[in-house]
N, C-alpha and C positions, 0 to 999 in steps of 0.2 A: 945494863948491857945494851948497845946501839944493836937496832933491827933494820935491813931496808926497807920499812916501813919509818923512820925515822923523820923523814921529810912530812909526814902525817901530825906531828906531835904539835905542828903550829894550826892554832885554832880556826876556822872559819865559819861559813856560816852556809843554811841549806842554799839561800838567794844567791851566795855567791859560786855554787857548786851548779848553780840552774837548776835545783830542785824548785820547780815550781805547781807542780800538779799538787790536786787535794786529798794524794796520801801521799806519804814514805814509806817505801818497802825495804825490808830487809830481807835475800836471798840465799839461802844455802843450795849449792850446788855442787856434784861430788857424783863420780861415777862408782862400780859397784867393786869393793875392796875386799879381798879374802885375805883374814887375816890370821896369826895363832890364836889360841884360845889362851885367856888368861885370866887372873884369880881364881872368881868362885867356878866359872865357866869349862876352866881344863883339869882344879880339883873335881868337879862332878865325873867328868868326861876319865878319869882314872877310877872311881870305883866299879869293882865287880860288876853289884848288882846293876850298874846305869849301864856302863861303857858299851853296853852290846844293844841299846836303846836310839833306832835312829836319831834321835834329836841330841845324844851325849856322845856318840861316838863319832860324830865327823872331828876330827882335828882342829879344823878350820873355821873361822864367823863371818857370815856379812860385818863390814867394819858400820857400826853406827854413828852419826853425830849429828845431835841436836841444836837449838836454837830458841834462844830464852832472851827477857825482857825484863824490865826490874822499871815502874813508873816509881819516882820520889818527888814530896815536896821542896822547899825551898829551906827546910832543917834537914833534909837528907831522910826524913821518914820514908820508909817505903808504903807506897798506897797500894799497890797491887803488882805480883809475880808474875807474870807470863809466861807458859811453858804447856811442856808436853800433860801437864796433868793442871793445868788453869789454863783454858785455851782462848778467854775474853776478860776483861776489866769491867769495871760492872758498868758500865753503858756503850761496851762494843765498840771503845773509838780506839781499841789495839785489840788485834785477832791474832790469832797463831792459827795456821792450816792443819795442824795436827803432828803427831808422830809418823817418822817415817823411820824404819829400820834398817833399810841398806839404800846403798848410793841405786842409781841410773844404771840397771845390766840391758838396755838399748838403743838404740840413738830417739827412737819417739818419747823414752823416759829422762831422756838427756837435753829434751829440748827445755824443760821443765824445770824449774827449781825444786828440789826434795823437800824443802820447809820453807816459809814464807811468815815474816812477822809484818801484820801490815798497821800503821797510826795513822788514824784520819785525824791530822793537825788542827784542823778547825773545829773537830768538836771533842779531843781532846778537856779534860775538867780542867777549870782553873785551877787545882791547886797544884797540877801535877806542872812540877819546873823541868824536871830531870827524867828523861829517856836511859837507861845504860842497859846494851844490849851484848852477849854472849853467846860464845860458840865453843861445846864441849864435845869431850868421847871419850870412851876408857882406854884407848890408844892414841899415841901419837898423831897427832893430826896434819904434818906434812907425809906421812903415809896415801894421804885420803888419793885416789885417781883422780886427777883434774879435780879438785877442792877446792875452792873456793865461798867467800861471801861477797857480797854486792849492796852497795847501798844506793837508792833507787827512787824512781815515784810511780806514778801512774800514768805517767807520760812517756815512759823508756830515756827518762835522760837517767843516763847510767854515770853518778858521781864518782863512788871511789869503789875499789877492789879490793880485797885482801885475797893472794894468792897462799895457800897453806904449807906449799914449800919450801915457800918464803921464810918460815917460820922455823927458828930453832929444833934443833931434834928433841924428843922427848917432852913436846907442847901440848900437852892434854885440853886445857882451855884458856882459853883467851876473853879476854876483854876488849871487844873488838871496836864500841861505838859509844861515848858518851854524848848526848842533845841536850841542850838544855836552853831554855828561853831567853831571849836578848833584845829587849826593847818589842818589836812587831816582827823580828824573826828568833831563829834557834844556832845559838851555836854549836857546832859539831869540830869534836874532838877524836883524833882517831890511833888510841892509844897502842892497841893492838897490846895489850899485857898480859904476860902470859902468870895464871895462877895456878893453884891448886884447891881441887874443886871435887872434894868428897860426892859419889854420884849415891847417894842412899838417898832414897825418895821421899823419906821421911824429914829428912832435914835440909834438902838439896835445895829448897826455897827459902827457907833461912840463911841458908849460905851464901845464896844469890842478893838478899837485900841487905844482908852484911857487908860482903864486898863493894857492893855497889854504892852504900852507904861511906865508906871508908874512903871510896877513889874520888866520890859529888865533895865530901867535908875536907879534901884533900887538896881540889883544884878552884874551891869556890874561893 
């Protein structure tokens, strides 16, 4: 199915985007969303003993969404997850800022990116070919206020956008950024694919280097 993100699907490269600083960031940004409660969240929120329990009886949730990383070789192995519960690689040359659990409810919190995945490209490991990064929630993510991701450097040249309205109804996560190495720079690919993406924490990193695995052995 064509996205207006469509015009993204032809490959390029960071040098030719003017990514030239010595990281790449990737930005989430999203102001603060009340949404319904759903699954386990609004079964809790109906029983007796909880529902009269400030924390189960609002109706409503800050809307969440995360921002994850998935480094592979050049067989598609995954070498390391990135995310809200692995928040560096094991030499710190990709950082995750942490978890955030609701959008921006200010303009001083809005000036600010909510989650920040940052790769310092030069000291990146040799074996790592393949970057593919993600953007997930247990809701719809053209819901999100002013949503969006950004792909960036440390120089504020702002390459490309994904606006989350953009995005078909009913898009829980996306596959929003494939990089991967090409001769003395990185190609970037910018798929914006929308999957499904079990959020159980126990396996949510396996899932992560499965797909990611699947989309590298897919376009190499």
């Amino acid at each position: 199915m064509s996205t207006p993100l469509e015009k993204f699907l032809v490959p390029t490269t960071l040098h030719q985007l003017d990514i030239t600083g010595n990281s790449l960031l990737i930005k989430l940004s999203y102001g603060n969303t009340q949404l319904n409660k759903t699954g386990i969240n609004a079964l809790l929120g109906k029983m007796p003993i909880l529902k009269k329990l400030t924390p189960f009886k609002a109706k409503q949730q800050s809307m969440d969404i995360d921002l994850s990383c998935v480094a592979l070789d050049n067989t598609g192995k995954a070498l390391s997850v990135i995310w809200y519960g692995n928040l560096r690689n094991t030499n710190h040359s990709i950082r995750h800022t942490g978890d955030t659990l609701r959008g921006a409810v200010n303009f001083e919190e809005s000036l600010h990116p909510q989650e920040t995945i940052t790769v310092r490209l030069h000291e990146l490991p040799d074996e790592v070919h393949h970057l593919v990064f993600f953007v997930n929630s247990e809701h719809d993510l053209s819901l999100a206020h002013k949503g969006m991701v950004i792909l960036t450097d440390d120089e504020k040249h702002h390459a490309q956008k994904i606006d989350f309205h953009h995005l078909n109804a009913d898009t829980k996560a996306i596959i929003a950024w494939h990089i991967h190495r090409q001769d003395d720079d990185f190609a970037v690919y910018t798929p914006a694919k929308s999957i499904q993406l079990n959020l159980n924490p126990n396996t949510f990193a396996n899932l992560l280097s499965q797909f990611a695995k699947d989309l590298v052995l897919g376009t190499s």
